[in-house]
C-alpha positions as CSV (number, residue, x, y, z in Angstrom):
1,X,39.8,-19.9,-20.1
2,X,43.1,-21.8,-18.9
3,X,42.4,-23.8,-15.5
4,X,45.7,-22.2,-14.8
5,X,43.9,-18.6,-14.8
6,X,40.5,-19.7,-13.1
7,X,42.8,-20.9,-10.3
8,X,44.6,-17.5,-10.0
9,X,41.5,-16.0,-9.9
10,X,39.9,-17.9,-7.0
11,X,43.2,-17.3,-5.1
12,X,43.3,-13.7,-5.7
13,X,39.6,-13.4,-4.2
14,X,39.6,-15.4,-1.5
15,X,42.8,-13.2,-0.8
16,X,41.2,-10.4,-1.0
17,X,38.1,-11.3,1.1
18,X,40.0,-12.7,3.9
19,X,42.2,-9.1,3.5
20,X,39.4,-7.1,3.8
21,X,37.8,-9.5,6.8
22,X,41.1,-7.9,8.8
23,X,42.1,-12.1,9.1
24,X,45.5,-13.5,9.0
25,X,46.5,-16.7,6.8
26,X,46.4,-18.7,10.2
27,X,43.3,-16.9,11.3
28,X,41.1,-17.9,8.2
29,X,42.3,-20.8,7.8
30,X,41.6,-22.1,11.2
31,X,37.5,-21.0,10.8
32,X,37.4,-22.7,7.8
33,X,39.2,-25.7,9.5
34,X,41.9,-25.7,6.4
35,X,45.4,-26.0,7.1
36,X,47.3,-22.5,6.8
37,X,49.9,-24.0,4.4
38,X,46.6,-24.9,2.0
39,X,45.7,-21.5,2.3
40,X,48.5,-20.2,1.1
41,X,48.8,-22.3,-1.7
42,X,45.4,-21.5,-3.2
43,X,45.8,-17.6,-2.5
44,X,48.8,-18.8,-4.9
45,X,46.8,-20.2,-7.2
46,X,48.2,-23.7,-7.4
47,X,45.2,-25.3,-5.7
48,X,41.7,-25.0,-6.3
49,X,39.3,-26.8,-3.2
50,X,36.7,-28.8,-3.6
51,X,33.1,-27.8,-3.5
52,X,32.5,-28.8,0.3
53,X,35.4,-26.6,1.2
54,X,34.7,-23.7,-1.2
55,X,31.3,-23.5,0.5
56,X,33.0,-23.3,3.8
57,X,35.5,-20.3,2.7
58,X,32.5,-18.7,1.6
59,X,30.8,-18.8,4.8
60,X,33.7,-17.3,6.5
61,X,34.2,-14.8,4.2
62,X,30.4,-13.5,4.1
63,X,30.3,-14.2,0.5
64,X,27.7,-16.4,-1.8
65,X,29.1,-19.4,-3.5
66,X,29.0,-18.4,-6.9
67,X,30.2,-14.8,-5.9
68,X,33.2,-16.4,-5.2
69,X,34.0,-19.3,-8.0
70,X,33.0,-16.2,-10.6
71,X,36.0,-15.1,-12.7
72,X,34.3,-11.4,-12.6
73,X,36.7,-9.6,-9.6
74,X,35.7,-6.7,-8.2
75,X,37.2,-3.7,-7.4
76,X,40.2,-2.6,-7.1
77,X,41.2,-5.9,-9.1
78,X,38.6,-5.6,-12.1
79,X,41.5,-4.7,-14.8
80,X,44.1,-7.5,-13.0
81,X,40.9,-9.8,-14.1
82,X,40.6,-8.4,-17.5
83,X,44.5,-8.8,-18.0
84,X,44.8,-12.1,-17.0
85,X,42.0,-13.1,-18.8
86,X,43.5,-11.7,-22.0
87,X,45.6,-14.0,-24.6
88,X,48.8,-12.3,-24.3
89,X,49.3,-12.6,-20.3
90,X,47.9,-16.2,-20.3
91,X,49.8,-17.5,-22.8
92,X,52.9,-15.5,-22.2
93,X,55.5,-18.1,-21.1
94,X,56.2,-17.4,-17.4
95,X,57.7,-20.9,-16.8
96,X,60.8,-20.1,-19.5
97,X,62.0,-17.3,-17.3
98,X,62.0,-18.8,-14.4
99,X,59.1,-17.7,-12.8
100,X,55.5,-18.9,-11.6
101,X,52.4,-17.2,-12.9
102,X,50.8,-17.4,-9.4
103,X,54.2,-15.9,-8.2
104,X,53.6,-13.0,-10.3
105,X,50.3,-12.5,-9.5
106,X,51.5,-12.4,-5.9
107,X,53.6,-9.5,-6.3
108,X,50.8,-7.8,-8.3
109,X,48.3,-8.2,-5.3
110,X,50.3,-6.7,-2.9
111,X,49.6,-3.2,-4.0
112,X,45.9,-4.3,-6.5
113,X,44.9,-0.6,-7.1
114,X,48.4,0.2,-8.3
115,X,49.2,-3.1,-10.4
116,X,45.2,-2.6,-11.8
117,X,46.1,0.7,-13.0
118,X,49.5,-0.6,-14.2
119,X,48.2,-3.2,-16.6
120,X,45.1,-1.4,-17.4
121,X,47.9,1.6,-18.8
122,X,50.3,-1.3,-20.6
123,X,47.0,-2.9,-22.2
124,X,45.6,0.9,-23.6
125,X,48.8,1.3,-25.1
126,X,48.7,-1.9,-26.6
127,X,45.3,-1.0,-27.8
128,X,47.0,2.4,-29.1
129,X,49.3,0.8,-31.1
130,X,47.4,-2.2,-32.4
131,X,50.0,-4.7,-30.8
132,X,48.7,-8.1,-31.7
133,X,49.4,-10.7,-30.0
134,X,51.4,-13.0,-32.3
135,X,53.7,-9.6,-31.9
136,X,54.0,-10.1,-28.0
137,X,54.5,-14.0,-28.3
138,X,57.7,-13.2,-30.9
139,X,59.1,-10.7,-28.1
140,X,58.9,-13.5,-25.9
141,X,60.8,-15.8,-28.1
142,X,63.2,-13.0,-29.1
143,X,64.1,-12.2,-25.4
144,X,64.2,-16.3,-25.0
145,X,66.6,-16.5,-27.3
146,X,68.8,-13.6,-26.3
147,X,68.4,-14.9,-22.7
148,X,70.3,-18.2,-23.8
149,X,72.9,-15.7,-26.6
150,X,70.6,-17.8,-29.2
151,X,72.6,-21.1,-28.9
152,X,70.7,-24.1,-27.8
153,X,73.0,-27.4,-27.3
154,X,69.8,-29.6,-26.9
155,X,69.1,-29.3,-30.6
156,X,72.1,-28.6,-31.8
157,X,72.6,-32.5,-30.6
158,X,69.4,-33.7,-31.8
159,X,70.3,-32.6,-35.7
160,X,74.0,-34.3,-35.1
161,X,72.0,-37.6,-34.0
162,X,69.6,-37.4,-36.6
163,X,72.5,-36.9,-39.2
164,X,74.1,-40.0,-37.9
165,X,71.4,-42.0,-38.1
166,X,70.5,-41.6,-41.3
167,X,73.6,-41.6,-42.6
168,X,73.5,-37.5,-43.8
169,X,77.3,-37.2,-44.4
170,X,77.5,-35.4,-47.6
171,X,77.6,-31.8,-47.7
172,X,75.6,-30.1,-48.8
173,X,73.0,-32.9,-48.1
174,X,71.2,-33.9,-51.1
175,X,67.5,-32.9,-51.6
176,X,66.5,-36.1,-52.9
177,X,68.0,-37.7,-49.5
178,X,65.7,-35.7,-47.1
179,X,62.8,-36.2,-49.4
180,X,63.4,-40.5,-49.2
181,X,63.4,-39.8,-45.1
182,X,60.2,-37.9,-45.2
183,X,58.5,-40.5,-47.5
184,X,59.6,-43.3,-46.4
185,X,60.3,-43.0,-42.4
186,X,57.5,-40.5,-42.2
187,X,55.0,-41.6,-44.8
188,X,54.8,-37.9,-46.5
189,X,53.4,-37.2,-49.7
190,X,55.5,-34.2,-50.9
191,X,53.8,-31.8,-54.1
192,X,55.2,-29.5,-55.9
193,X,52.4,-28.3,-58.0
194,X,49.4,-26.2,-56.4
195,X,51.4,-23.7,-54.5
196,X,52.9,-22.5,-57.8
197,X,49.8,-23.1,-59.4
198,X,47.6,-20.9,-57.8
199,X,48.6,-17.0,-58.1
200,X,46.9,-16.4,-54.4
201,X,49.3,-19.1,-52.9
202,X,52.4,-18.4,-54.5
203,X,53.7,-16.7,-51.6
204,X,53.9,-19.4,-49.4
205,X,57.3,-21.7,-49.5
206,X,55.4,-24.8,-47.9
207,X,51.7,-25.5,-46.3
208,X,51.7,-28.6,-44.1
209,X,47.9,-30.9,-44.3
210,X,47.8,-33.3,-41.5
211,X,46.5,-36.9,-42.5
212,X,46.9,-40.3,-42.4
213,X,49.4,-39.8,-45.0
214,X,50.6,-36.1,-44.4
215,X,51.1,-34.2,-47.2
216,X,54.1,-31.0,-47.7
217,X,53.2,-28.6,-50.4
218,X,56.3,-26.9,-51.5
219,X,56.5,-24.2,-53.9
220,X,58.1,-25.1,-57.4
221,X,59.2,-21.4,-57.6
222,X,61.8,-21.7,-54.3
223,X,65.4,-22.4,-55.2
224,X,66.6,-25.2,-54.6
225,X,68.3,-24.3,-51.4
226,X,65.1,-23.0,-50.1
227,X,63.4,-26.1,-50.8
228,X,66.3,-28.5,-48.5
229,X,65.7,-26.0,-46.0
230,X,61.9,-26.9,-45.9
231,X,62.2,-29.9,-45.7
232,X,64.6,-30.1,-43.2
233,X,62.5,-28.2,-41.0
234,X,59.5,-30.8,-42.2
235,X,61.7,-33.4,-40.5
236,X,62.7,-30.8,-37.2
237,X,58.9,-31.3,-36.6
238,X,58.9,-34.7,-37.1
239,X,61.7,-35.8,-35.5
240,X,61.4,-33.1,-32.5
241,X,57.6,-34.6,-32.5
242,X,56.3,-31.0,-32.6
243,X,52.6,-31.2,-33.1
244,X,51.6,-27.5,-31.8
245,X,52.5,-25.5,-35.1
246,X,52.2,-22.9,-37.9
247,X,50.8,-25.4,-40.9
248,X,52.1,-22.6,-43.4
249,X,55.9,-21.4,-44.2
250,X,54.7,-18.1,-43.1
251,X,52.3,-18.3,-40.6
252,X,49.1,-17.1,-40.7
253,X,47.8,-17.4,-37.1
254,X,49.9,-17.8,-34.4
255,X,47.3,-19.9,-31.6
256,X,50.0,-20.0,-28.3
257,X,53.6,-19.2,-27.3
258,X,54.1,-22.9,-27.6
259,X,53.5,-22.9,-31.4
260,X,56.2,-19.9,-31.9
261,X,58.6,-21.8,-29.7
262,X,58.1,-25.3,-31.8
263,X,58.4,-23.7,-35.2
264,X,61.3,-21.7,-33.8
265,X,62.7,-25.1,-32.7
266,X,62.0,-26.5,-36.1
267,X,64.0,-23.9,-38.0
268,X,66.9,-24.4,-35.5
269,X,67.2,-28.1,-36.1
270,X,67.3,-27.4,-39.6
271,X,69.9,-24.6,-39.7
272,X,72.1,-27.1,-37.3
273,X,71.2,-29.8,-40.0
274,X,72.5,-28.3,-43.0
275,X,75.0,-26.2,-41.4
276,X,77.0,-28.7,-39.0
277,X,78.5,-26.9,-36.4
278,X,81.4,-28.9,-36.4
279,X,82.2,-27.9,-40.2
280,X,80.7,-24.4,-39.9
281,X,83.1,-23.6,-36.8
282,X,86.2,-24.2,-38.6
283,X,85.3,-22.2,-41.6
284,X,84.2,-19.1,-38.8
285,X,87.5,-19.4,-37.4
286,X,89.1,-19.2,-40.9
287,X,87.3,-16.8,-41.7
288,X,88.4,-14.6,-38.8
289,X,91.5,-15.0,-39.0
290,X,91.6,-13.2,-41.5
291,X,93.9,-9.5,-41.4
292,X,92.2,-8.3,-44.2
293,X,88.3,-8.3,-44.9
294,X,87.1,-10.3,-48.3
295,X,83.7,-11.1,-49.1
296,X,84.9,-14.4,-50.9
297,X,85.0,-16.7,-47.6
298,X,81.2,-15.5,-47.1
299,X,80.6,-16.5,-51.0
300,X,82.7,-19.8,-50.5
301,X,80.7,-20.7,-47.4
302,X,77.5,-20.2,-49.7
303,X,78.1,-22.5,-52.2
304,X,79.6,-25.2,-49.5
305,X,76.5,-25.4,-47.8
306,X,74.2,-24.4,-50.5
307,X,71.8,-22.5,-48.5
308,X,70.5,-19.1,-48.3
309,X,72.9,-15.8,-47.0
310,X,70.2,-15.4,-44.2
311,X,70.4,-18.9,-43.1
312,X,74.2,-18.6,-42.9
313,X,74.3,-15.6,-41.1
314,X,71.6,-17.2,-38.7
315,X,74.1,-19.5,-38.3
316,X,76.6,-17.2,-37.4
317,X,74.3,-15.9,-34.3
318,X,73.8,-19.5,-33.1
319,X,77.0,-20.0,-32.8
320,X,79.5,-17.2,-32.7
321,X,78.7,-16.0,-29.0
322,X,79.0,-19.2,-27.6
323,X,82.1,-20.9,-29.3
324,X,84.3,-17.0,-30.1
325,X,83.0,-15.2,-26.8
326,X,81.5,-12.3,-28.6
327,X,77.8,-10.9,-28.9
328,X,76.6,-9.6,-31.8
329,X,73.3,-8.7,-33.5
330,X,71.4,-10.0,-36.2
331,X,68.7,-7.6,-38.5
332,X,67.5,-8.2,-41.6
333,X,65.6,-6.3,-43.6
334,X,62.9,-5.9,-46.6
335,X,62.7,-3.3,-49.1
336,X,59.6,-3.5,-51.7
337,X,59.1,-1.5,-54.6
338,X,57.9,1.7,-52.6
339,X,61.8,1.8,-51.3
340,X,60.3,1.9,-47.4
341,X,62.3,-0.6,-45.3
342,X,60.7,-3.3,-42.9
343,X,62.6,-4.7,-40.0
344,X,61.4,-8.1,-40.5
345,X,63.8,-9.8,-38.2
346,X,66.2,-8.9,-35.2
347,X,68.3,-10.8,-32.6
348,X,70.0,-8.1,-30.2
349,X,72.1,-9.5,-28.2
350,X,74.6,-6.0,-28.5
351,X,72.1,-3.9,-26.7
352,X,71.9,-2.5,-29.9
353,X,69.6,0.9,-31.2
354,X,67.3,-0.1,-32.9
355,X,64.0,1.9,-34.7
356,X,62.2,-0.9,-34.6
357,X,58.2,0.3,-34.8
358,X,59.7,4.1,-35.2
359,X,60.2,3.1,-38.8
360,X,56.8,2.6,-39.7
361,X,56.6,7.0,-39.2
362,X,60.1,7.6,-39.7
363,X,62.9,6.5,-42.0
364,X,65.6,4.4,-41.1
365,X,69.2,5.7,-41.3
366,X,70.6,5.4,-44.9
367,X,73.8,4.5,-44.1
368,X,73.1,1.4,-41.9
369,X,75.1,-1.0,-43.6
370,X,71.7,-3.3,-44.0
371,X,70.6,-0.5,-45.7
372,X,73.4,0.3,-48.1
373,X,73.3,-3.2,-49.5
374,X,69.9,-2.9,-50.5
375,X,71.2,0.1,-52.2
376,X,74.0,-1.0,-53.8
377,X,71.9,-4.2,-55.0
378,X,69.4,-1.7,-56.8
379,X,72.2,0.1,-58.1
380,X,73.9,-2.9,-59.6
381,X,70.9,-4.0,-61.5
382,X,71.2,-4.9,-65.2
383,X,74.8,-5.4,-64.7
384,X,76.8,-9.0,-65.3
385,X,77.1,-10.9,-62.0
386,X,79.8,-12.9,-61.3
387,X,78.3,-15.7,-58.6
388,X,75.3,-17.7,-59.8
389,X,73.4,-16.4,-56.3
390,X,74.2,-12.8,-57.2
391,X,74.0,-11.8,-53.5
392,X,75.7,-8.5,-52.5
393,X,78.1,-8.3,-49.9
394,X,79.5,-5.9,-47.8
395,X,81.4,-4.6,-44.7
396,X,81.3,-1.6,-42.4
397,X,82.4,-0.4,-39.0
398,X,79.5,1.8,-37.8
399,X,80.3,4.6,-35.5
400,X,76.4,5.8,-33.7
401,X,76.7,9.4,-33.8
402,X,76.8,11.2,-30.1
403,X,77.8,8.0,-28.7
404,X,81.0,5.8,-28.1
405,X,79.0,2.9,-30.1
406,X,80.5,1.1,-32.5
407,X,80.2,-2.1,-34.9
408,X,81.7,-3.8,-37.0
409,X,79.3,-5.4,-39.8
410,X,78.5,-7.4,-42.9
411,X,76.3,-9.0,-44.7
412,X,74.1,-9.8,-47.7
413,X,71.6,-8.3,-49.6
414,X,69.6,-10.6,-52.7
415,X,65.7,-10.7,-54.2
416,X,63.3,-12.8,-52.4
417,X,62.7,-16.0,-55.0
418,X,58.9,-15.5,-54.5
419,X,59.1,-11.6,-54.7
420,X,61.7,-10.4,-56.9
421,X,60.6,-6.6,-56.7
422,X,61.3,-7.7,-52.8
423,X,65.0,-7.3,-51.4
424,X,66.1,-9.0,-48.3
425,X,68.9,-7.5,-46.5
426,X,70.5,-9.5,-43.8
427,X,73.6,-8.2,-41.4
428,X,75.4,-9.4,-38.3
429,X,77.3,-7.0,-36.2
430,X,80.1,-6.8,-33.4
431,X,80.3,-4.4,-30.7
432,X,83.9,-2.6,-31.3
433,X,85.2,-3.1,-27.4
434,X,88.6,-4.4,-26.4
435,X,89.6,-7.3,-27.4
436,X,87.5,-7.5,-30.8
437,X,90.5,-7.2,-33.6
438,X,92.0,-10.6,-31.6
439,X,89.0,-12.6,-32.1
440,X,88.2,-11.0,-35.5
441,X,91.4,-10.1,-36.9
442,X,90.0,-8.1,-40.0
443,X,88.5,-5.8,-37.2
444,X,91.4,-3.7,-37.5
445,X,91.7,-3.5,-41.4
446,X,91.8,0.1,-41.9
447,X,90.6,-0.5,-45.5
448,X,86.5,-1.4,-43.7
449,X,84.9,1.1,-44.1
450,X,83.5,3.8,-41.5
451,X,80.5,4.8,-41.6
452,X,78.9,7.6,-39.0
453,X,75.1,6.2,-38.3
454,X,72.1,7.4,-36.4
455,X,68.4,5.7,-35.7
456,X,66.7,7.4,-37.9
457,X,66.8,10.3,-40.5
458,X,64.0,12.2,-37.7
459,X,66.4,12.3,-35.2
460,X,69.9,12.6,-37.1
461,X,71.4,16.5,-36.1
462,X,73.6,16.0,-39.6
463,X,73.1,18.2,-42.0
464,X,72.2,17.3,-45.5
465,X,75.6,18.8,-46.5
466,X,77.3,16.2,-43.9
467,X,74.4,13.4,-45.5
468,X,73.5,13.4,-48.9
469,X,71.6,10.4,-47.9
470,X,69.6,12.0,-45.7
471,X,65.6,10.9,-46.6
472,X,63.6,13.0,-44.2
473,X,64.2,16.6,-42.3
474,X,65.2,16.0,-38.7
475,X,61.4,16.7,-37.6
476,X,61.9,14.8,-34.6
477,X,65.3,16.3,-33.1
478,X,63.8,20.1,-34.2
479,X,60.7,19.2,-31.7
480,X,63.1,18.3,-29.1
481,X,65.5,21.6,-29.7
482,X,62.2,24.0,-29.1
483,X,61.2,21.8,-25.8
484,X,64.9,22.6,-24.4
485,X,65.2,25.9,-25.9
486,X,61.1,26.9,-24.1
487,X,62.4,25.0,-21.0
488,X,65.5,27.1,-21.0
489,X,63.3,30.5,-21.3
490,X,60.8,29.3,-18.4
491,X,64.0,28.4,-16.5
492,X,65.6,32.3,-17.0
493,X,62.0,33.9,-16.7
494,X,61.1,32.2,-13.4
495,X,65.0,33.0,-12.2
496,X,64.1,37.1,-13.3
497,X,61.1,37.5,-11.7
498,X,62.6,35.8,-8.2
499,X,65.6,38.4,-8.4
């Protein structure tokens, strides 16, 4: 268990003994000839006392010794034990927020029969729902990121240093450039053969063996833009000196908050790498200046930078919020050959509705526009493509139906390299307020399209005349209607029988 946690503990016992023993901090502390100010700081947690003096609280407290260092806590703080002894709460990362572990647990001893029952309800629905914890830790990052609107200038500065010193001024930056740094300044060993090799691997881009000499397998079936971008993040870790991370593109087990963080931090240092802010910026502005939408300044931008559309729209939410003074949201999602849709990744920094898990049940709204270009991808199959990426694009201002929510969006929709029968949507939107169309001048082009959207088919009151998209019967909304309408009857009964 983290010392961190077996301090907490103690604290929150000796609390609770010296609660129940009627005694105030001063009180105790002066029979167990402590200082009241030490007291207080290891009913915090944030000291834990040497044996002579733990015998000493025991005495005063009419406890045994081993009673009290035990991590087993007794009533009414048995399930305040269980969660902080669980993953999630010990390695959820307090410290980024702004707030002290032993502060929390302060506020949660206050009222221990309420805050038992609390956790003990959050961690049964947990249970309910299977949420693992690698799900938790990437909330935590998520809510990180939209805490700080996703920009981070700290390694934003870090990939403009490394590009100077290595002389990265070309752009895009050749491959063969980053693999000289990683062979030569790191002492890598890069391979391109057993990933592709082997059928059961194939679905990773890279695997990362530690060594002497570390080696970076990379998959010979990535394009070529896919492979910079792992090795750039290859040299995030490097450079950064992140040694507390995923050793697969994909990871497999995710061990603490502190290994999501540092491959988080990796991928950021190589989206700033290969997408320079200072370049990127001008071509945003460009871009939005623009009175009339095209999708050809999104294709241009592609083939600049070489990399993928997600990366570029990534991109976009680093930067857009901090340097255009807007907020926006970032989704993309996968679509296999069972045409079910997977929100695989989301940055909400519009407060925006999204399913999220109600997708796994229900079915997302058709006409979100990360949606359509899935669609419309499918749709154009076996037909000549004009750009060698062959990535669809496409704009939208979505109007939520029932609400005064709207959006403005595009994005891209292409195959995944390693699963073709795979499509990977990607979209960034703009909440519609005042002040939008002067920031994003093709805000206003009457010719976007608009497009009314709900959550999910479940819970959409049009009818399929109004949505010929529509996927599923509004099950959801038609439960609600007979609550209200049985509510309304109770209401008019109970109102007849007074008269």
């Amino acid at each position: 268990m983290n010392p961190q946690l077996i301090n907490i503990i103690f604290g929150m016992k000796v609390k609770q003994g010296r609660t129940e023993a009627g005694l105030t901090v001063s009180e105790f502390a002066a029979q167990c000839s402590l200082s009241p100010s030490y007291v207080t700081e290891i009913e915090k947690g944030r000291k834990y006392p040497r044996a002579d003096k733990i015998m000493s609280i025991a005495q005063v407290l009419g406890k045994s010794y081993d009673d009290l260092v035990s991590i087993r806590l007794e009533p009414p703080l048995t399930h305040l034990g269980t969660a902080l002894s669980s993953p999630i709460i010990g390695q959820f990362p307090f410290e980024e927020f702004g707030i002290e572990m032993s502060d929390l647990m302060g506020m949660l001893t206050r009222e221990p029969s309420k805050a038992s029952a609390l956790l003990h309800a959050i961690s049964e629905v947990g249970r309910q729902y299977d949420m693992q914890e690698q799900h938790f830790l990437r909330a935590a990052l998520r809510s990180y990121q939209e805490l700080h609107d996703n920009f981070f200038p700290d390694l934003e500065d870090t990939a403009v240093s490394f590009a100077a010193k290595h002389k990265l001024d070309d752009i895009p930056i050749p491959t063969a450039r980053l693999q000289e740094i990683l062979e030569k300044k790191y002492k890598f060993e890069l391979d391109y053969t057993h990933l592709a090799q082997n059928s059961e691997l194939t679905g990773y881009r890279s695997v990362y063996l530690k060594g002497a000499r570390p080696k970076l397998l990379i998959n010979a079936l990535l394009q070529p833009h896919q492979v910079r971008f792992a090795l750039a993040r290859e040299l995030g870790y490097q450079y950064l000196g992140l040694t507390n991370r995923a050793i697969t593109s994909s990871p497999d087990q995710v061990t603490s908050f502190q290994q999501v963080f540092n491959d988080f931090k990796a991928s950021y240092f190589a989206g700033a790498l290969l997408i320079p802010g200072r370049l990127i910026l001008d071509d945003i502005q460009a871009y939005f200046d623009m009175s009339r939408w095209s999708p050809q300044p999104l294709l241009n931008m592609l083939d600049k930078y070489d990399v993928s559309p997600e990366s570029l729209l990534y991109r976009f939410s680093e930067l857009v919020p901090q340097f255009f003074g807007v907020k926006l949201h970032y989704l993309r999602v996968h679509s296999g050959a069972d045409n079910r849709f997977k929100l695989v990744k989301q940055l909400n920094l519009n407060r925006l509705r999204v399913p999220n898990g109600l997708a796994v049940d229900e079915h997302f709204c058709r006409r979100w526009l990360v949606v359509r270009l899935i669609r419309e991808l499918r749709e154009a199959a076996g037909k000549p493509v004009t750009h060698p990426k062959a990535p669809v694009v496409g704009v939208q201002m979505s109007d939520y139906l029932d609400t005064n929510n709207h959006f403005l969006c595009f994005g891209f929709a292409r195959p995944l390299s390693l699963t073709p029968n795979t499509i990977s949507s990607s979209i960034i939107g703009f909440r519609r307020e005042n002040g939008l169309s002067g920031v994003i001048r093709f805000a206003a082009d009457l010719a976007v399209p608009q497009v009314t959207i709900n959550e999910t088919c479940e819970r959409c009151s049009l009818t399929a005349v109004q949505c010929q998209l529509r996927a599923a019967p509004p099950t959801v909304l038609e439960n609600k209607l007979v609550h209200a309408n049985r509510k309304q009857a109770l209401r008019q009964l109970i109102a007849q029988i007074r008269e």
